[in-house]
N, C-alpha and C positions, 0 to 999 in steps of 0.2 A: 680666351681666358677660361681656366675652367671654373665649373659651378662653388666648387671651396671658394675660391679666391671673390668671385664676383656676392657671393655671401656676405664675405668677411668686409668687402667694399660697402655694401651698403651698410652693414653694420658702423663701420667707421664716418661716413657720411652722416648716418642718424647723431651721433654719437658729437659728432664734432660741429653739429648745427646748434648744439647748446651751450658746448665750452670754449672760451675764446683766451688765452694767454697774454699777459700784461706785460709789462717791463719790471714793477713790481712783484707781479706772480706770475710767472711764466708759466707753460704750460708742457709738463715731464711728458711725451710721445714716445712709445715703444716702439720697436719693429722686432718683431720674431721669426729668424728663419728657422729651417730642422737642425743648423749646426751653429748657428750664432744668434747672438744679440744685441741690439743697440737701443740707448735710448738718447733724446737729446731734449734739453730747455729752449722753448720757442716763444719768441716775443711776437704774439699775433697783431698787435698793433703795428709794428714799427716793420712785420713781416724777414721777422731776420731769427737765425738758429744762436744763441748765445751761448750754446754748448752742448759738445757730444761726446759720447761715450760708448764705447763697443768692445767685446769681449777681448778683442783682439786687442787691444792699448793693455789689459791687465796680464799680458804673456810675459816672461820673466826668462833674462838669458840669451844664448843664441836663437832660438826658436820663439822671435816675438808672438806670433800668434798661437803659440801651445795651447791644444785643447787639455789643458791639467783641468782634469775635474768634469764631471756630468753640467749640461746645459745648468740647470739648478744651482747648482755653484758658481758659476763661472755668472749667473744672472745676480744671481746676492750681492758679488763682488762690484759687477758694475754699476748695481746702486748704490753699494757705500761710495764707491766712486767718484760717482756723480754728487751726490752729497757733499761728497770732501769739496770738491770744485766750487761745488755751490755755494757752499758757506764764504769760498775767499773772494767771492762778487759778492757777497752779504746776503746771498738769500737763502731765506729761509722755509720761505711756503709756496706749494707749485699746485697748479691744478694738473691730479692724473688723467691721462688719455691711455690707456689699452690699449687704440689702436684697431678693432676689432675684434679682437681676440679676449678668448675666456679669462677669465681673472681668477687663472689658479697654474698652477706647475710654475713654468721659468715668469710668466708674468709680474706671477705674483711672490717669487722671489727678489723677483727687480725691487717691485715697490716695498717689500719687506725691509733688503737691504738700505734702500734711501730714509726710511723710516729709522735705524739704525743710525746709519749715518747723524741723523740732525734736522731733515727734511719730514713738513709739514702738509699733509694734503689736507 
């Protein structure tokens, strides 16, 4: 593994020894690659994913997973997303996780978007 990644691991291991997701509030987890994004709501109690979302579900047409749009776009999108989803399970507030990653560019469009959306961190 190289030094990026094992960074960003501990970062994420720091990071997630403090927040733990409900069934109540579950817990909104990122994953950033260089061409997509996904996030998902995780009930860390009950250890189960109540819902996912990735950029590739908002592609539209023949070509489901179109990259229409910059990372940045295509992140906003899948937090209104996720929001939309969220609201029809009734929830309304999540604790964010990053994931390890900075909390700015497509991140922090994610969480813009879900903020948008309806969703409370």
């Amino acid at each position: 593994m190289g030094l990026k990644q094992e960074k960003r691991d501990r970062r994420h291991k720091r990071v997630r020894s403090r927040i733990r997701g409900t069934s109540t509030r579950p817990r909104l987890s990122v994953f950033r690659s260089n061409r997509h994004i996904a996030a998902q709501l995780i009930d860390d109690e009950a250890g189960r994913t109540l819902l996912s979302v990735s950029d590739m579900d908002i592609g539209t047409g023949k070509k489901k997973n179109s990259q229409s749009g910059s990372l940045y776009v295509r992140a906003e999108k899948v937090g209104t997303l996720l929001a939309e989803k969220a609201q029809k399970l009734s929830m309304a507030s999540v604790v964010f996780d990053r994931g390890g990653y900075a909390y700015h560019g497509a991140v922090k469009a994610l969480a813009d978007g879900a903020r948008k959306g309806g969703l409370q961190f």
